[in-house]
C-alpha positions as CSV (number, residue, x, y, z in Angstrom):
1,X,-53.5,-21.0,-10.1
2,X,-53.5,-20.7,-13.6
3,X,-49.6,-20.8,-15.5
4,X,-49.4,-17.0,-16.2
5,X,-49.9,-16.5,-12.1
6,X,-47.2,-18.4,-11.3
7,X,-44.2,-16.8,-9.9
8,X,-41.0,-18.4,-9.9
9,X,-39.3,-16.7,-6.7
10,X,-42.1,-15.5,-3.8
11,X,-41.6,-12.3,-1.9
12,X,-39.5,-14.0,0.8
13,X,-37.2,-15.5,-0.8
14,X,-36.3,-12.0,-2.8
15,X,-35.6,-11.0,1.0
16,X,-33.5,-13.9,1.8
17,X,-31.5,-13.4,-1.9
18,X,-31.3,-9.8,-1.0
19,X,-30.0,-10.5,2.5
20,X,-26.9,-12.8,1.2
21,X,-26.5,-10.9,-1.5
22,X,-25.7,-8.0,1.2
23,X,-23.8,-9.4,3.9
24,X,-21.2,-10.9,1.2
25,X,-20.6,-7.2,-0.6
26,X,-20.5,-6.3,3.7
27,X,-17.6,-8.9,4.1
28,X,-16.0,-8.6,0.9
29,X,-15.4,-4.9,2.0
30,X,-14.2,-5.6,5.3
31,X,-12.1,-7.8,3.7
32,X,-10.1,-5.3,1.3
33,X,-10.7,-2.0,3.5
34,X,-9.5,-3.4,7.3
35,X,-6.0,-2.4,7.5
36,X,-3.3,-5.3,7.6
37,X,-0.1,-5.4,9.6
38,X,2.6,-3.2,8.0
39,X,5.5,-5.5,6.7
40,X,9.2,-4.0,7.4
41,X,10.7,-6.3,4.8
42,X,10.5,-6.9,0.9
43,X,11.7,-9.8,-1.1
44,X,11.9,-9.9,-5.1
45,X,10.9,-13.3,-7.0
46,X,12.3,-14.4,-10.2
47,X,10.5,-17.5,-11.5
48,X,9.4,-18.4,-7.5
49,X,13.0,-18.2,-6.4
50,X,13.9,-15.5,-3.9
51,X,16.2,-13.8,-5.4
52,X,16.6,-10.7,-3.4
53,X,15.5,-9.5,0.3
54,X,15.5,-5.6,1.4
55,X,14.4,-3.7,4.2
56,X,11.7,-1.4,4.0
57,X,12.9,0.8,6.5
58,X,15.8,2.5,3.8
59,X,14.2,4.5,1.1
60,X,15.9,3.1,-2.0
61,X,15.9,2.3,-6.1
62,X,16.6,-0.9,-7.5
63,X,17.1,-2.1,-10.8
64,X,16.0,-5.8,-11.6
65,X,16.5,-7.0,-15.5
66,X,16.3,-10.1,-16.7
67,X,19.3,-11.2,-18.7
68,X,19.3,-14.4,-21.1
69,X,21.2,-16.5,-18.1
70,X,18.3,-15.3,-16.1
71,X,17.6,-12.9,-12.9
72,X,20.3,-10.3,-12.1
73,X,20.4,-7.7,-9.1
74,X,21.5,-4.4,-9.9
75,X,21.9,-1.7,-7.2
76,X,20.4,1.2,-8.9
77,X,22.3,3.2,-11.8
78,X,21.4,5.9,-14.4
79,X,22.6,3.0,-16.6
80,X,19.1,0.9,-18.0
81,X,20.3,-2.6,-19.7
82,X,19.5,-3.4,-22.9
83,X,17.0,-6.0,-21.7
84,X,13.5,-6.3,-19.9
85,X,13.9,-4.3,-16.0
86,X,11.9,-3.2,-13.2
87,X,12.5,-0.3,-11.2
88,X,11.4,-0.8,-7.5
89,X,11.5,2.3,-5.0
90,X,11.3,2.0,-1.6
91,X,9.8,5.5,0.2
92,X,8.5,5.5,3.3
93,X,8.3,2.2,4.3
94,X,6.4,1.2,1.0
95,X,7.8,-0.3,-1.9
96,X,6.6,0.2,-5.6
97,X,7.3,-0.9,-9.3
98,X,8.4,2.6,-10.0
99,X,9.0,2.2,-13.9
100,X,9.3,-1.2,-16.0
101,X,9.5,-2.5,-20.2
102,X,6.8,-4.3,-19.7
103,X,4.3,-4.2,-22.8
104,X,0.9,-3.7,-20.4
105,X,2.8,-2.0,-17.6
106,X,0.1,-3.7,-14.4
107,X,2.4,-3.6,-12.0
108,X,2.6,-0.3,-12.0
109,X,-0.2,0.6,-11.4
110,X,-0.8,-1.5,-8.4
111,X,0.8,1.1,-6.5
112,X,2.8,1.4,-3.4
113,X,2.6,-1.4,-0.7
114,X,2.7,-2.4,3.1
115,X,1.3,-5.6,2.4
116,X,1.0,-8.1,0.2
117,X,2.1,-8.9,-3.3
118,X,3.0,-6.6,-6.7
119,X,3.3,-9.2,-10.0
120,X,5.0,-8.8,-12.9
121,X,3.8,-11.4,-14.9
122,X,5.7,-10.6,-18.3
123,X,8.5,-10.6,-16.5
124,X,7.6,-13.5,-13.7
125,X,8.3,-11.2,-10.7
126,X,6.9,-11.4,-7.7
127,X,7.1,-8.7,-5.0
128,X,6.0,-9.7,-1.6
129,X,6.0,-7.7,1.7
130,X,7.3,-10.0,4.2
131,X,7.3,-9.0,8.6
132,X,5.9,-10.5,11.3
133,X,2.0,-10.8,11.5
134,X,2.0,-11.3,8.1
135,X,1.0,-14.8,5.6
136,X,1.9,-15.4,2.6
137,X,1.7,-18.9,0.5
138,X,5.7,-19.1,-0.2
């Protein structure tokens, strides 16, 4: 065989490639599609400390702003702080970052939940559904 005929991958190891290459997109899938247990609590973290816990079951708005001493709680109000906030509402057994000052505005857009996490990194939230069934690496 001369050096031009050479072939650095023969036909069956495309297949093999092609055949990994597959069942991870397959799993990866599964993975984000299969529907996860439902949590029926939230809890808000400022800085990894927990500082706030709600049920999911009561639709609800809450106002979160960081002040210069650090996290505060605010039950909702018309009333925005002069400081960096996040509006969380709670619909239907879902919570969502509703509105927030933060410049690139992520959380946002990560839309309502059932599961798992919304972050705020500007602001070091952290927004975790919490029930039974469910993990999470708190």
């Amino acid at each position: 065989m001369s050096a031009g005929e050479r072939s650095f991958f023969k036909k069956g190891d495309l297949i093999v490639y092609a055949v990994v290459l597959a069942l991870i997109a397959v799993f990866t899938l599964i993975a984000f599609l299969y529907p996860k247990n439902e949590g029926n609590t939230f809890s808000v973290y400022y800085k990894e400390e927990k500082i706030f816990t709600a049920s999911l079951s009561k639709d609800a708005d809450y106002l979160f702003y960081v002040t210069k001493n650090g996290g505060t709680v605010v039950a909702f109000s018309d009333n925005y702080p002069d400081a960096e906030y996040n509006l969380l509402r709670v619909r239907n057994g879902t919570v969502c970052v509703y509105e927030s000052s933060c410049p690139d505005g992520t959380c946002i857009y990560m839309g309502a939940k059932t599961w798992g996490e919304i972050l705020c990194l500007p602001h070091d939230l952290r927004i975790v559904v919490e029930g039974e069934g469910l993990e999470t690496d708190v």
